[in-house]
Structure formats: structure tokens, C-alpha cells
N, CA, C and O atoms as a GROMACS GRO file, in nm:
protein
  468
    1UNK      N    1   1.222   2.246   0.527
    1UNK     CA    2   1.291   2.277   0.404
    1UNK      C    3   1.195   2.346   0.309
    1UNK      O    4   1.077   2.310   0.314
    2UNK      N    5   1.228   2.436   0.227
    2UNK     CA    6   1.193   2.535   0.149
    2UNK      C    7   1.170   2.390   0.031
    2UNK      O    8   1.242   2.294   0.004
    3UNK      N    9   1.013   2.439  -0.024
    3UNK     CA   10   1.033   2.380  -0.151
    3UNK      C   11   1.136   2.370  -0.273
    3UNK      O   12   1.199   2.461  -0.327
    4UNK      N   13   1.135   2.248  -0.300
    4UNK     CA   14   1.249   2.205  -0.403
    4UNK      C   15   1.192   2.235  -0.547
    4UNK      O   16   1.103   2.159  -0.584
    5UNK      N   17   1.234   2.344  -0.639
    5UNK     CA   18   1.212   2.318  -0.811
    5UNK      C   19   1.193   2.212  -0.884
    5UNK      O   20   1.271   2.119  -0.865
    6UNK      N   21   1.108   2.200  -0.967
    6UNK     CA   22   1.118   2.051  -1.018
    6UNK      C   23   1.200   2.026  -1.159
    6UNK      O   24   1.212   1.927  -1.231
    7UNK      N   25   1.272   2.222  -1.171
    7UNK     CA   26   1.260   2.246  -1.326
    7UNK      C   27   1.422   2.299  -1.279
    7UNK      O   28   1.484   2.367  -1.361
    8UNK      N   29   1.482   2.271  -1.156
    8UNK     CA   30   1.615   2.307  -1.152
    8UNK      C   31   1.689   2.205  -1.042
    8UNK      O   32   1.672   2.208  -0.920
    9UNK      N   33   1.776   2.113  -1.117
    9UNK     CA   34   1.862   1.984  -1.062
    9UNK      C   35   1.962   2.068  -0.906
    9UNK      O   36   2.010   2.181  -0.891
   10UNK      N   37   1.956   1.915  -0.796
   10UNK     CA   38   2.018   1.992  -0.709
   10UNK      C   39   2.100   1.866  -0.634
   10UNK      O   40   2.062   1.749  -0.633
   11UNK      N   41   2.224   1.922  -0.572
   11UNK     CA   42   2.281   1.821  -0.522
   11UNK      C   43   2.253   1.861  -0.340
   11UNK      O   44   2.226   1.974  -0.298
   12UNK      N   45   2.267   1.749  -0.265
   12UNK     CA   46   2.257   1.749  -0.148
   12UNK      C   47   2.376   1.661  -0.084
   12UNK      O   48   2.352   1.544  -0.056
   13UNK      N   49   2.472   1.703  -0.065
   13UNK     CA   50   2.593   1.590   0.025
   13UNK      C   51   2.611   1.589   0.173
   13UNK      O   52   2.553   1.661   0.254
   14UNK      N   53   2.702   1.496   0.194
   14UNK     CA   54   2.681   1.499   0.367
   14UNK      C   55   2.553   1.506   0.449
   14UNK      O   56   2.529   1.568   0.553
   15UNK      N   57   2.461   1.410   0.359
   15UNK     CA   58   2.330   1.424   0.452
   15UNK      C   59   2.341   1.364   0.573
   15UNK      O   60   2.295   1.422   0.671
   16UNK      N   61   2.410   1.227   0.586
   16UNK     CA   62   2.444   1.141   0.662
   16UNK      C   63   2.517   1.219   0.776
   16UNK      O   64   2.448   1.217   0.879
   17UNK      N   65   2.606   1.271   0.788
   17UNK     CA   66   2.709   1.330   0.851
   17UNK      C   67   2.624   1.420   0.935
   17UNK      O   68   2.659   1.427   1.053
   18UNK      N   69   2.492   1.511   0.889
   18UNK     CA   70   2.409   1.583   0.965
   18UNK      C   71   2.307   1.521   0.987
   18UNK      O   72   2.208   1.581   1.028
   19UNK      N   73   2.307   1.403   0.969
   19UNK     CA   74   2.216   1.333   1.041
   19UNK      C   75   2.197   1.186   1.091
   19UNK      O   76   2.125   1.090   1.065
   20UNK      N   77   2.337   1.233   1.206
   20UNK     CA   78   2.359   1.150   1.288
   20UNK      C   79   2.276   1.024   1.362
   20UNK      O   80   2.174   1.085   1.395
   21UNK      N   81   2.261   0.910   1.400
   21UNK     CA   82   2.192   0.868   1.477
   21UNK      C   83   2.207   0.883   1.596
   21UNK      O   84   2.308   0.854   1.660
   22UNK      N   85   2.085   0.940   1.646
   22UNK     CA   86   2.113   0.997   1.814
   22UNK      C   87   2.022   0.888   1.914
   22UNK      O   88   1.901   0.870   1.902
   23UNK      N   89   2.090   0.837   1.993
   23UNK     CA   90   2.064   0.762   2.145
   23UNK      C   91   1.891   0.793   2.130
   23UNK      O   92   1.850   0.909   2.120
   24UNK      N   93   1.786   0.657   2.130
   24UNK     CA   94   1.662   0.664   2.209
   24UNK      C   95   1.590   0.740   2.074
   24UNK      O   96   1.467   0.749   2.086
   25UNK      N   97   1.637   0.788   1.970
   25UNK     CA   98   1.562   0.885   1.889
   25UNK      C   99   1.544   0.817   1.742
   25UNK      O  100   1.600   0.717   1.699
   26UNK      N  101   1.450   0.899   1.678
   26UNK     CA  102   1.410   0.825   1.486
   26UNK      C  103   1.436   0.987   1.471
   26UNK      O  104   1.422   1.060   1.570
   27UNK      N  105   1.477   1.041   1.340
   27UNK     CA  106   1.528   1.168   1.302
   27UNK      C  107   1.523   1.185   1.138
   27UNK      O  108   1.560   1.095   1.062
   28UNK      N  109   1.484   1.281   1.104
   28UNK     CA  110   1.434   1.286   0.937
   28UNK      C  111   1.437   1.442   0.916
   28UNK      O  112   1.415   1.540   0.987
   29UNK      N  113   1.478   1.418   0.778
   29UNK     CA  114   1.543   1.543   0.710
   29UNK      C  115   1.476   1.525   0.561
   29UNK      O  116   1.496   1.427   0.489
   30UNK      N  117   1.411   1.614   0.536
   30UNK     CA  118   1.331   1.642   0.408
   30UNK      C  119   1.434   1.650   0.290
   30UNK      O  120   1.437   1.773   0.284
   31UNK      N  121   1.513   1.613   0.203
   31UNK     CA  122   1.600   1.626   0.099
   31UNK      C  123   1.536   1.712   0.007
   31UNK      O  124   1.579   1.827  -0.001
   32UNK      N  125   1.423   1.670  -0.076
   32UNK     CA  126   1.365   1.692  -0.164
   32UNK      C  127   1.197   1.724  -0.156
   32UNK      O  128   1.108   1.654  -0.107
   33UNK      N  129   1.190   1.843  -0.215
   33UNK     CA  130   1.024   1.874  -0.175
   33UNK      C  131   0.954   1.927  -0.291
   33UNK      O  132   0.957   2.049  -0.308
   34UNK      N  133   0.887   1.847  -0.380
   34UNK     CA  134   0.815   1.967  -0.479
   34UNK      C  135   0.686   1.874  -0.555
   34UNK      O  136   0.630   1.776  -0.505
   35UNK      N  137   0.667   1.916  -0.653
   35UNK     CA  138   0.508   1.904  -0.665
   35UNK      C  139   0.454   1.723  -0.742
   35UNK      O  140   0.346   1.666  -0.755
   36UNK      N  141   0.620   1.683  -0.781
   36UNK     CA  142   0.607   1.530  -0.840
   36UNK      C  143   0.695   1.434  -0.688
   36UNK      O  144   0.658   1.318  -0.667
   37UNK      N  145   0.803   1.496  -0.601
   37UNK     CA  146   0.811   1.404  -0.492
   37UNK      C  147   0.871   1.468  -0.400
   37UNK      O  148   0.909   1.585  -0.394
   38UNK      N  149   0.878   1.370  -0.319
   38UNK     CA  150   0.884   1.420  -0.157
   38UNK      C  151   0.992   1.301  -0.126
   38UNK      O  152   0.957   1.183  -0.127
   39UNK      N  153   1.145   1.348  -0.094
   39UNK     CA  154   1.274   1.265  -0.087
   39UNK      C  155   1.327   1.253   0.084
   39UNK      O  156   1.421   1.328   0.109
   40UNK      N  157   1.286   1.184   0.179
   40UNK     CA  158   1.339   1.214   0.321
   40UNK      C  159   1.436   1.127   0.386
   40UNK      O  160   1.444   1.005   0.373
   41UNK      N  161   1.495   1.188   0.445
   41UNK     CA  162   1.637   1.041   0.491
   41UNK      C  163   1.598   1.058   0.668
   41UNK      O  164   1.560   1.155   0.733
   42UNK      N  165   1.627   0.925   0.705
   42UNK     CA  166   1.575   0.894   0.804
   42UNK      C  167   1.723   0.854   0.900
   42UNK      O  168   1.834   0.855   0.846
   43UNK      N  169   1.705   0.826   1.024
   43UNK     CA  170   1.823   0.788   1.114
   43UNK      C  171   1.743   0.709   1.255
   43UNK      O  172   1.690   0.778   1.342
   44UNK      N  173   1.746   0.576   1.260
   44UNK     CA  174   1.668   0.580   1.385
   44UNK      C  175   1.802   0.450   1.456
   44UNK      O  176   1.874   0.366   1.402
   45UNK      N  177   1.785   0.486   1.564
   45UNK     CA  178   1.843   0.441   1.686
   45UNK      C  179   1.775   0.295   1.674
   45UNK      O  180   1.675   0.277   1.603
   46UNK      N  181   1.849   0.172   1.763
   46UNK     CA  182   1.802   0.036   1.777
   46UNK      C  183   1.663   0.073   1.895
   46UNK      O  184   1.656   0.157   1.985
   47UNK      N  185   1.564  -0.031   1.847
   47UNK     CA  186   1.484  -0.004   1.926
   47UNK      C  187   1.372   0.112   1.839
   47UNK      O  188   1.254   0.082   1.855
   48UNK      N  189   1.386   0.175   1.793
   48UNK     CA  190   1.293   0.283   1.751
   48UNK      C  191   1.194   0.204   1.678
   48UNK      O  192   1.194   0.095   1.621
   49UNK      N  193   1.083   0.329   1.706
   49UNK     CA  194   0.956   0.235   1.586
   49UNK      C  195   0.861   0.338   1.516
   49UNK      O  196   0.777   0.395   1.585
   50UNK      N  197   0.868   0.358   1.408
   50UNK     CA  198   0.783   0.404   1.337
   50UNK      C  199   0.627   0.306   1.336
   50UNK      O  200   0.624   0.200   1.273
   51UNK      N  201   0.523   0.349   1.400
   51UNK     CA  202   0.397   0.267   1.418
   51UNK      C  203   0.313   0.256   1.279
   51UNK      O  204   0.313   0.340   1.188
   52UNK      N  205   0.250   0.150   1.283
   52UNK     CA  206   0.182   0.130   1.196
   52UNK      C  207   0.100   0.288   1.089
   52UNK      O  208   0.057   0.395   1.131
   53UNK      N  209   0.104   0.248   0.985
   53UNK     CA  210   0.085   0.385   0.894
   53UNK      C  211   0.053   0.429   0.791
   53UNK      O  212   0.156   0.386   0.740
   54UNK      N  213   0.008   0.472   0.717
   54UNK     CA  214  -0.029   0.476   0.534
   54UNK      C  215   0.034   0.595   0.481
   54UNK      O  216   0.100   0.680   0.542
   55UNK      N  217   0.015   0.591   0.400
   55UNK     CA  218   0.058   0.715   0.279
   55UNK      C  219  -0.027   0.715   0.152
   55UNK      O  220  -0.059   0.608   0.101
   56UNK      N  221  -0.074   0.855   0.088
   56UNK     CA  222  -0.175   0.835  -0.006
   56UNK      C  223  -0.072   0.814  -0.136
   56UNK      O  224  -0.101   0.780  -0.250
   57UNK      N  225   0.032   0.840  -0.091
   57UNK     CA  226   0.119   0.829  -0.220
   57UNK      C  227   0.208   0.706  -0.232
   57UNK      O  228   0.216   0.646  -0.125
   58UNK      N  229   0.267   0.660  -0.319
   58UNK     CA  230   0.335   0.530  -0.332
   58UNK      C  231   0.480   0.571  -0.325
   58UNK      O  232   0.526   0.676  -0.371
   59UNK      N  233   0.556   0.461  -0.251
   59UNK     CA  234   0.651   0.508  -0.163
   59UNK      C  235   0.751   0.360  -0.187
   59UNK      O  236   0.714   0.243  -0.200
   60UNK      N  237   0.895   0.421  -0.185
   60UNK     CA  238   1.008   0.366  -0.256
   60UNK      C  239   1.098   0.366  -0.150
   60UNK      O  240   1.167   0.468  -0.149
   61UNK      N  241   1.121   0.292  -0.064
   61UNK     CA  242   1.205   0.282   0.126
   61UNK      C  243   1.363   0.207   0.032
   61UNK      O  244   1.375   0.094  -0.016
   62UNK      N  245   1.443   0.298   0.033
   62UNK     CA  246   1.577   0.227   0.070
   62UNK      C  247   1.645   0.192   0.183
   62UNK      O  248   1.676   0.284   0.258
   63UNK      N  249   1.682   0.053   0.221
   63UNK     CA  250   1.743   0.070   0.339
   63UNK      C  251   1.920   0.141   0.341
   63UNK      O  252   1.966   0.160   0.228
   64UNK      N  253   1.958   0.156   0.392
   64UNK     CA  254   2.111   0.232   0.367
   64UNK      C  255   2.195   0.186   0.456
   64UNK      O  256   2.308   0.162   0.415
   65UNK      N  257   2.170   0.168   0.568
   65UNK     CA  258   2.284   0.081   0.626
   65UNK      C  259   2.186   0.017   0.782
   65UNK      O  260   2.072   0.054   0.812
   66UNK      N  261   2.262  -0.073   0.852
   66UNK     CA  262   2.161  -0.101   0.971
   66UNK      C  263   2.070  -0.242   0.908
   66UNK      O  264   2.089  -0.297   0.800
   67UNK      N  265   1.964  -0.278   1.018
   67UNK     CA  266   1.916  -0.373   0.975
   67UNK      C  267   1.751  -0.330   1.048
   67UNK      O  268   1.771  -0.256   1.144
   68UNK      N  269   1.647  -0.350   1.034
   68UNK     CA  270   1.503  -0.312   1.051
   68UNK      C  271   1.410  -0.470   1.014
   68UNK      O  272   1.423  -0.562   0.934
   69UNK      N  273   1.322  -0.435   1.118
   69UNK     CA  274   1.170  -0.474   1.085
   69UNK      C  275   1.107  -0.399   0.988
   69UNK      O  276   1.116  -0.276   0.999
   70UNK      N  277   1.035  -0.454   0.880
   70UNK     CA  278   0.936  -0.350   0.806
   70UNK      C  279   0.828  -0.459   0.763
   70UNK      O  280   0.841  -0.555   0.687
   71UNK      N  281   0.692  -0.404   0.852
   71UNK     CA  282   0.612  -0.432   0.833
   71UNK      C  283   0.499  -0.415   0.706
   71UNK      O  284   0.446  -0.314   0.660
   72UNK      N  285   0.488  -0.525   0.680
   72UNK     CA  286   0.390  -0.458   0.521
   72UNK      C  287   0.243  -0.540   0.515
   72UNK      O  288   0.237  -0.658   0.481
   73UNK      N  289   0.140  -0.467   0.550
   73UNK     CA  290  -0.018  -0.562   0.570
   73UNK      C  291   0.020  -0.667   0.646
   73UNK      O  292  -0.001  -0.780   0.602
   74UNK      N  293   0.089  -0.646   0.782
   74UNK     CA  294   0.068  -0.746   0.869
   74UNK      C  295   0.181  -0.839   0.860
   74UNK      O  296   0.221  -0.881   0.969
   75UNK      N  297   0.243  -0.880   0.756
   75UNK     CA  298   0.360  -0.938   0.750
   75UNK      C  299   0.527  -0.861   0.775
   75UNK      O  300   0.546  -0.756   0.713
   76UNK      N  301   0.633  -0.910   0.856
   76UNK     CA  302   0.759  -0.866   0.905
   76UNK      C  303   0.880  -0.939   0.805
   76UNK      O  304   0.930  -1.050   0.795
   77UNK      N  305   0.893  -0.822   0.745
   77UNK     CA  306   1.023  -0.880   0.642
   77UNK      C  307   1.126  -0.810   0.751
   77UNK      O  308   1.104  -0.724   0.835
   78UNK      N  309   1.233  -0.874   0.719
   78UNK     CA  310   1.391  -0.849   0.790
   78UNK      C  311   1.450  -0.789   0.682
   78UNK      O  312   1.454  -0.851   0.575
   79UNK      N  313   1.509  -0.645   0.695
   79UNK     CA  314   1.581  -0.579   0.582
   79UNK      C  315   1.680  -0.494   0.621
   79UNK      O  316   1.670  -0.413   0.713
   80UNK      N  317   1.810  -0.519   0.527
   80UNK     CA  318   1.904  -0.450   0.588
   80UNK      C  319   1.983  -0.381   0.471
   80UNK      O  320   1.966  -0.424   0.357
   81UNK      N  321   2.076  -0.266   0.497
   81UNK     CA  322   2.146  -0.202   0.414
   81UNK      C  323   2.147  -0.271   0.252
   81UNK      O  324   2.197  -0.383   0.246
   82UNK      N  325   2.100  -0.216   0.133
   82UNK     CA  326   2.112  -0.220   0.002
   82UNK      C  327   1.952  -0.285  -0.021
   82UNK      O  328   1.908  -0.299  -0.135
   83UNK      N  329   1.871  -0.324   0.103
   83UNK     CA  330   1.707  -0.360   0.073
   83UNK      C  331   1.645  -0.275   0.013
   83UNK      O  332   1.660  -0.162   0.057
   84UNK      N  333   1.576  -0.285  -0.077
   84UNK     CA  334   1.481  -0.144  -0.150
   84UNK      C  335   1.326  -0.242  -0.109
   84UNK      O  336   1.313  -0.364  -0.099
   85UNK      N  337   1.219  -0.124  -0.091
   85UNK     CA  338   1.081  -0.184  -0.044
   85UNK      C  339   1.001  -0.095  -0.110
   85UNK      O  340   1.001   0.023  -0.073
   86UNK      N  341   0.926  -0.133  -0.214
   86UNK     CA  342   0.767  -0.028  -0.287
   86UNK      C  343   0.666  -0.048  -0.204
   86UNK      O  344   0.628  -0.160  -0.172
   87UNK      N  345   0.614   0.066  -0.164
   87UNK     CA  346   0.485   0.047  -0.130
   87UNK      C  347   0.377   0.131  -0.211
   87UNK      O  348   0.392   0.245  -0.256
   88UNK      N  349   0.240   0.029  -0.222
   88UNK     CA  350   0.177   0.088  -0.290
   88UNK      C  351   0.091   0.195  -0.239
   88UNK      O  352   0.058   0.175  -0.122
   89UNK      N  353   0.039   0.311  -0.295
   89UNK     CA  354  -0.075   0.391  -0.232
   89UNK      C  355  -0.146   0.365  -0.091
   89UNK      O  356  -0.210   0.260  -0.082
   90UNK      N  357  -0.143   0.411  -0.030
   90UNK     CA  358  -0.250   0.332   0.090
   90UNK      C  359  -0.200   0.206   0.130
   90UNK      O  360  -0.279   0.124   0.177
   91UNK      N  361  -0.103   0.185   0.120
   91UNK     CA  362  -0.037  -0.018   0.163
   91UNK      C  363  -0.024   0.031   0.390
   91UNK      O  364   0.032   0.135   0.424
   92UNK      N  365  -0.066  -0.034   0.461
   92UNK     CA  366  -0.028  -0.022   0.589
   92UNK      C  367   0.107  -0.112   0.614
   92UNK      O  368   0.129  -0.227   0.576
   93UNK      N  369   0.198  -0.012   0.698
   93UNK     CA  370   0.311  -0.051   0.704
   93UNK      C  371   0.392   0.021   0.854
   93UNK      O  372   0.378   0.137   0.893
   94UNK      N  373   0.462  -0.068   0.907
   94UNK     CA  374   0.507   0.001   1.020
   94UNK      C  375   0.735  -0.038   1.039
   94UNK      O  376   0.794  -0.108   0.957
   95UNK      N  377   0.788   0.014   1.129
   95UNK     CA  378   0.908   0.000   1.125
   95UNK      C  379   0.976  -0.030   1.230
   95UNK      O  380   0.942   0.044   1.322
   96UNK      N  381   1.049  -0.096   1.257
   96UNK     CA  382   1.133  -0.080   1.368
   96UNK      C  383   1.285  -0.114   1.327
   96UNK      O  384   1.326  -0.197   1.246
   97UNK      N  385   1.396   0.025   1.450
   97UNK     CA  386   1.544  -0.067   1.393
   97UNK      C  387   1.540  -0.143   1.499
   97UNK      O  388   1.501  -0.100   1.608
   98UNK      N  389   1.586  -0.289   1.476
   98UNK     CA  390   1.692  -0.378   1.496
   98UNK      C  391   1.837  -0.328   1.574
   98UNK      O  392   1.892  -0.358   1.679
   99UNK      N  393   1.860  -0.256   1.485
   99UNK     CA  394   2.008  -0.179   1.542
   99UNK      C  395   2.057  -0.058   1.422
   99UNK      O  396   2.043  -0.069   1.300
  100UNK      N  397   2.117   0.058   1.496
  100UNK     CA  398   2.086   0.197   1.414
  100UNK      C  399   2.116   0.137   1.261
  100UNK      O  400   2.186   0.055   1.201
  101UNK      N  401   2.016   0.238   1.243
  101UNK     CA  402   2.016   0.252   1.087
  101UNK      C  403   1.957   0.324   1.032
  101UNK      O  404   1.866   0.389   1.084
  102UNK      N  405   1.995   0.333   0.907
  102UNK     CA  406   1.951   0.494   0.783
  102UNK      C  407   1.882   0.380   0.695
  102UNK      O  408   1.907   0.266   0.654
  103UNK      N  409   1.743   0.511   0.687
  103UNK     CA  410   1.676   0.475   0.514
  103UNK      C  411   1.630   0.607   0.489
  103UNK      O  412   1.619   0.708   0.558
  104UNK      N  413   1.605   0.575   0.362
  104UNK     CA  414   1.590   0.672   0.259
  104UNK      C  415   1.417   0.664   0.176
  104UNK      O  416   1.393   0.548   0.143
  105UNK      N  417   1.327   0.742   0.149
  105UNK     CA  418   1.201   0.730   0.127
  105UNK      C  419   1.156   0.806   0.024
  105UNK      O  420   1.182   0.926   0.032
  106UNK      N  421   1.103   0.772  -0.061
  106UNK     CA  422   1.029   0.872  -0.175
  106UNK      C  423   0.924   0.837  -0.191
  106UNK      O  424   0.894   0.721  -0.222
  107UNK      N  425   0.833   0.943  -0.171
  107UNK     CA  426   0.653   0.948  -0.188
  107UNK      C  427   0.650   1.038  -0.351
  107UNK      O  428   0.715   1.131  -0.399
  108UNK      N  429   0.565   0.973  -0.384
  108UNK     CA  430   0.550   0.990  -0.551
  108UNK      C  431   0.417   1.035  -0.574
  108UNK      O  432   0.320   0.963  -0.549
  109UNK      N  433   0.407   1.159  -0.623
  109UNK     CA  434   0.252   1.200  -0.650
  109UNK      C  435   0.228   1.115  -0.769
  109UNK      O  436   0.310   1.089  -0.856
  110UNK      N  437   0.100   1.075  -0.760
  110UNK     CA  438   0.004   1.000  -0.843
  110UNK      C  439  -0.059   1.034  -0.969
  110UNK      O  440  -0.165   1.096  -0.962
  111UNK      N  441  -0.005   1.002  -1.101
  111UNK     CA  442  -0.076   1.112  -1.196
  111UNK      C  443  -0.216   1.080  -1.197
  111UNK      O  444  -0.255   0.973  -1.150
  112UNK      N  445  -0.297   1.167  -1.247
  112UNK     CA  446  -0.422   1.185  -1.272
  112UNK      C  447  -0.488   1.133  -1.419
  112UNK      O  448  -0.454   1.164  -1.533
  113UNK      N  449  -0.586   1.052  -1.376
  113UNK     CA  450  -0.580   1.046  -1.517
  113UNK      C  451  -0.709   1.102  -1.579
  113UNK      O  452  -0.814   1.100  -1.515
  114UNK      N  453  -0.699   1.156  -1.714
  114UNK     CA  454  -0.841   1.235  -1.770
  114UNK      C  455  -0.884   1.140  -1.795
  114UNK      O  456  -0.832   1.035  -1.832
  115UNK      N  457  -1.048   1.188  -1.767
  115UNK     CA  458  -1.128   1.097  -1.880
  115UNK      C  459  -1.151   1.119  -2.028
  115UNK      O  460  -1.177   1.225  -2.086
  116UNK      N  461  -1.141   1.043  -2.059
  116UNK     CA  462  -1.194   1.062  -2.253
  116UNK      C  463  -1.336   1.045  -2.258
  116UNK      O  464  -1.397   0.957  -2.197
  117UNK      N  465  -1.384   1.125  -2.327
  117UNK     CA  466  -1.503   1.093  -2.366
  117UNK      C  467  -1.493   1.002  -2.501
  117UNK      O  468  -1.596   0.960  -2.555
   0.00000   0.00000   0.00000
């Protein structure tokens, strides 16, 4: 996907509908792309596993329908459709579905902060 504006609002429908859950597969579609976040919807089949993993950015997992493993520093929470999960900067975390299911993910650039003298 072509970078997203951050300075012009956009709708995206029927993401779901094109992104089916397909037999044996995990499947992701970039929604949103630009210089404050990064919006991706996910589809994975029962059985699938996203392996253990980080992100430098802090990250906002909706679950959307389905039910998943989500691993967070070693511990397995059980989460299913309407679960929301923060992770912080650098948190290790891994996934598996249970049985198909959609989530939804936003990585959040990190502001910077100046120093004052």
C-alpha cells in the first residue's frame, strides 16, 4: 500500500470481505501507512502462529472476531473477539489462532523528546 496522508482523512470498507480467512494461512493487509501510524488487519486460520516477536513501536492488537493465544513476556492470555491488548515498545510477544480469526494492530511512532537545556 501506497503511503497514507496524515493531513487527509480516509475511509477503508469491506476490509474483511477482502480478506478472507484462507485454509493453513495468517494474511495481512496494511490499512493505514504514514509517518505517526501503521494500521494492519490480520486473518489467520486455526492453528496459525505468529512466533515470538518485538516491535520498536507500541502497539494496540484488537481482537475482532475468533478466539487466539497471545503471548506477552512469556505469559498466554486467552482472547477473543472485542479483546483489546497494548503492547509496550520492545514488549516480546507471540500468537496463535485457536480457531479463525481477525485482529486488527496499530504501531504508533514514538514522540521524541527534546532536551532542554
Amino acid at each position: 500500500m501506497s503511503p497514507t496522508s496524515l493531513s487527509e482523512s480516509v475511509v477503508v470498507a469491506d476490509i474483511l470481505a477482502d480478506l478472507p480467512v484462507v485454509k493453513n494461512s495468517t494474511t495481512s493487509r496494511v490499512v493505514v501507512n504514514n509517518e505517526l501510524l501503521r494500521h494492519v488487519m490480520f486473518s489467520m486460520d486455526a492453528g496459525q502462529v505468529l512466533t515470538e516477536h518485538s516491535s520498536s513501536r507500541a502497539v494496540i492488537v484488537n481482537i475482532l472476531s475468533g478466539k487466539m493465544l497471545f503471548t506477552v513476556s512469556g505469559e498466554v492470555h486467552t482472547v477473543s473477539g472485542g479483546d483489546v491488548i497494548y503492547l509496550a515498545p520492545n514488549e516480546r510477544h507471540a500468537v496463535e489462532a485457536v480457531e479463525p480469526s481477525y485482529m486488527s494492530l496499530t504501531l504508533v511512532v514514538q514522540p521524541t523528546s527534546e532536551k532542554t537545556s
